[in-house]
Kinemage of the C-alpha trace (Angstrom):
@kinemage 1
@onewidth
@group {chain A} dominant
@subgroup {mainchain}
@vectorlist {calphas} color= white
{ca unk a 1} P 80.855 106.488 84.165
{ca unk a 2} L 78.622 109.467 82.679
{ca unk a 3} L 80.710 111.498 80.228
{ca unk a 4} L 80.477 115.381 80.677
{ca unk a 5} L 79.328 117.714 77.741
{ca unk a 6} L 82.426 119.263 76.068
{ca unk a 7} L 82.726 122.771 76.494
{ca unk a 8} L 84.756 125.163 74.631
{ca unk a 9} L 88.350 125.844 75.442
{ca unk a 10} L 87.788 129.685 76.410
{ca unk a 11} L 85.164 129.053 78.758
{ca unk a 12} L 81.572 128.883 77.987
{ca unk a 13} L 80.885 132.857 79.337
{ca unk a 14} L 77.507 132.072 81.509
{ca unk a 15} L 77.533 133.288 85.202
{ca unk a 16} L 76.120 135.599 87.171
{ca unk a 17} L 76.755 139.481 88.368
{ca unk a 18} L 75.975 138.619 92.176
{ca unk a 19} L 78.088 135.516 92.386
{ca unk a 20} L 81.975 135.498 93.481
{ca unk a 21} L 84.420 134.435 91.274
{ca unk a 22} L 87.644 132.869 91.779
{ca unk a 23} L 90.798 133.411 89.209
{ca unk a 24} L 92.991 129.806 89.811
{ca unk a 25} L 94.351 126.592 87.857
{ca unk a 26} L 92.499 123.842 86.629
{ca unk a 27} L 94.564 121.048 86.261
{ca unk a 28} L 94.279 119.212 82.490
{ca unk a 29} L 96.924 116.394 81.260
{ca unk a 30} L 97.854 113.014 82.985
{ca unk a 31} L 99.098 111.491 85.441
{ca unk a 32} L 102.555 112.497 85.468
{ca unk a 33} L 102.601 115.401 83.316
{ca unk a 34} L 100.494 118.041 84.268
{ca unk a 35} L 98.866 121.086 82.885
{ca unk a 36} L 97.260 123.700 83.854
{ca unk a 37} L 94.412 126.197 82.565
{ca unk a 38} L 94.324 129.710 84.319
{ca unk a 39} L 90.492 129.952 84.511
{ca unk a 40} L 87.908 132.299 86.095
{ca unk a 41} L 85.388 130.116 87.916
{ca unk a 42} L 83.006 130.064 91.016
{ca unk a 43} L 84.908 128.758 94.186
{ca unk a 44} L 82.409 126.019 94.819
{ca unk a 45} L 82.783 124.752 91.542
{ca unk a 46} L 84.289 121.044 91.118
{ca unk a 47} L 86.017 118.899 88.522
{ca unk a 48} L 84.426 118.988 85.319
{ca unk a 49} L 82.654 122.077 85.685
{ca unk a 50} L 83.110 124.369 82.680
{ca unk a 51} L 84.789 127.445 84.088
{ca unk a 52} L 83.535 130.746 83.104
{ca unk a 53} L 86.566 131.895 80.914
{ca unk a 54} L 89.799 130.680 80.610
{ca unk a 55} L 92.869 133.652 81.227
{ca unk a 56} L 96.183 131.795 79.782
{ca unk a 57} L 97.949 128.184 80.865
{ca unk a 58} L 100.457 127.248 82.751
{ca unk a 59} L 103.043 124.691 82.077
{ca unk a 60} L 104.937 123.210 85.129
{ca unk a 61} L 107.203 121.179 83.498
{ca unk a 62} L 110.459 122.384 82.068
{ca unk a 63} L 111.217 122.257 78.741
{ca unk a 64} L 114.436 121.911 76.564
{ca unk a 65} L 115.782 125.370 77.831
{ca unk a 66} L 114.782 124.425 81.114
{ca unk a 67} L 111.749 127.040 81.084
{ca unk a 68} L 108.263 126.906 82.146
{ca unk a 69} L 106.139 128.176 80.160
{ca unk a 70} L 103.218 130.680 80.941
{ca unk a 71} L 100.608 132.663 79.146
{ca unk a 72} L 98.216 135.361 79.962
{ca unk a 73} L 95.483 137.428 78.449
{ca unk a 74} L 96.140 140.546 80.567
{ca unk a 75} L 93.448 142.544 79.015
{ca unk a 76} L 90.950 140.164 80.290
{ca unk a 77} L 92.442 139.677 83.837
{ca unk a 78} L 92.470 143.831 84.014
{ca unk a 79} L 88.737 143.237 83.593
{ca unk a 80} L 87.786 141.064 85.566
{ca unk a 81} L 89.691 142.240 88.677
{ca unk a 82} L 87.784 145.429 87.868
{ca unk a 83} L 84.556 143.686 88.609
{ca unk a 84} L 85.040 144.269 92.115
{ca unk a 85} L 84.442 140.709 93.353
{ca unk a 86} L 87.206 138.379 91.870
{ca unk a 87} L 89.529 136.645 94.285
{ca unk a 88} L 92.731 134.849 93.163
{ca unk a 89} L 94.627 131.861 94.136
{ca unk a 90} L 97.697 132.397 95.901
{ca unk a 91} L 99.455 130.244 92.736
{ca unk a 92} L 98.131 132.531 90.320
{ca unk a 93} L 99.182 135.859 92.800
{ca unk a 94} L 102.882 134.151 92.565
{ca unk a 95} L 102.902 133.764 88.925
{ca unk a 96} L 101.123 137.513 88.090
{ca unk a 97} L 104.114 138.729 90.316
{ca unk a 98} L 106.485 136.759 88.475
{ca unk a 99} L 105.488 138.200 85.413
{ca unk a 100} L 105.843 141.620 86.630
{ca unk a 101} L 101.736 142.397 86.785
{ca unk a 102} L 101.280 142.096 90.303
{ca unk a 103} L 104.340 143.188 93.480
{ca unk a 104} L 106.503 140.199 93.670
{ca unk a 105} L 105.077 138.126 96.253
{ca unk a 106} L 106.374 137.206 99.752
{ca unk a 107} L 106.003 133.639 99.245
{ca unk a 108} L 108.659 133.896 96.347
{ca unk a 109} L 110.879 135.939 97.668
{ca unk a 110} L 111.056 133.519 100.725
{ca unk a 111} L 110.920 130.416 99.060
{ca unk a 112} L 114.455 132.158 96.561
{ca unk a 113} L 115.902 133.300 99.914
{ca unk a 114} L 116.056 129.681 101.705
{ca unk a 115} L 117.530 128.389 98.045
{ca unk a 116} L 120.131 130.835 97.923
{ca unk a 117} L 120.950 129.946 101.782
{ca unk a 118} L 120.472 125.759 100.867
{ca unk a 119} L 123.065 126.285 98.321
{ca unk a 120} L 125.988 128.204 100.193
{ca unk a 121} L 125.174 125.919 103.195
{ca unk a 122} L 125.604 122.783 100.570
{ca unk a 123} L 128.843 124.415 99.323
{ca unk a 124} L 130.525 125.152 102.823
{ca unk a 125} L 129.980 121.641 103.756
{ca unk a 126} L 131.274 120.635 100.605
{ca unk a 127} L 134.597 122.916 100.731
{ca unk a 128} L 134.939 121.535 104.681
{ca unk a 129} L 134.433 117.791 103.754
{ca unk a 130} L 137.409 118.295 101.138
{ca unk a 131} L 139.741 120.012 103.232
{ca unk a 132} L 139.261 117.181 105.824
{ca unk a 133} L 140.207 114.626 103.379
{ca unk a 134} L 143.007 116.717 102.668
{ca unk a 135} L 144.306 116.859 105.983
{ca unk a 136} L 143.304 113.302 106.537
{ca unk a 137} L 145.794 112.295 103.119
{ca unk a 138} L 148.368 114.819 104.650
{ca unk a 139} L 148.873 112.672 107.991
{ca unk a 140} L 148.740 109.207 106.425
């Protein structure tokens, strides 16, 4: 298996003015714990391509407090979105409006919606199923 030059954390800066540019995750860690680098890249570029800058990280997993944790460089995602010709991932849109940086987006305030509703359906059922086996003790 060929092993890929190292670059540097950050990014390695080369790319070119005409080109689009993408602002998404590249996935770093093992198996079954990932990580995640928010990067500037192009969108046809594939695993193991150095991206063109790297914006903050993203960790998925919870930790003690049951947080996950993310960072951002703002100043540099300000600048490139005012290049004109950056896209960005619909993960990344989520987590900006998280954050506060972007309007919250629809996809999270669906997604907390249908857990709020999951939730008082589980706890109806759960408040029916015990009067039941009240009722059921009751008659015996």
């Amino acid at each position: 298996m060929p092993r890929f030059s190292l670059h540097p954390a950050s990014g390695t800066g080369i790319y070119s003015d005409l080109e689009r540019k993408v602002i998404r995750l590249a996935r770093y860690g093992c198996a079954n714990r990932p990580f995640y680098h928010i990067v500037v890249t192009t969108p046809q570029s594939v695993k193991g391509d150095p991206p063109i800058e790297q914006l903050g990280t993203f960790d998925p997993m919870v930790n003690q407090y049951n947080e996950k944790l993310v960072t951002f460089n703002f100043e540099r995602i300000q600048f490139w979105l005012g290049q004109g010709n950056v896209d960005i991932s619909k993960s990344i849109k989520e987590l900006l409006g998280l954050s506060g940086y972007f309007p919250m987006h629809p996809y999270t305030i669906m997604t907390a919606w249908n857990s709020r509703k999951k939730a008082e359906d589980e706890a109806k059922a759960k408040e029916e199923a015990e009067k039941n086996l009240e009722k059921a003790e009751q008659s015996n």
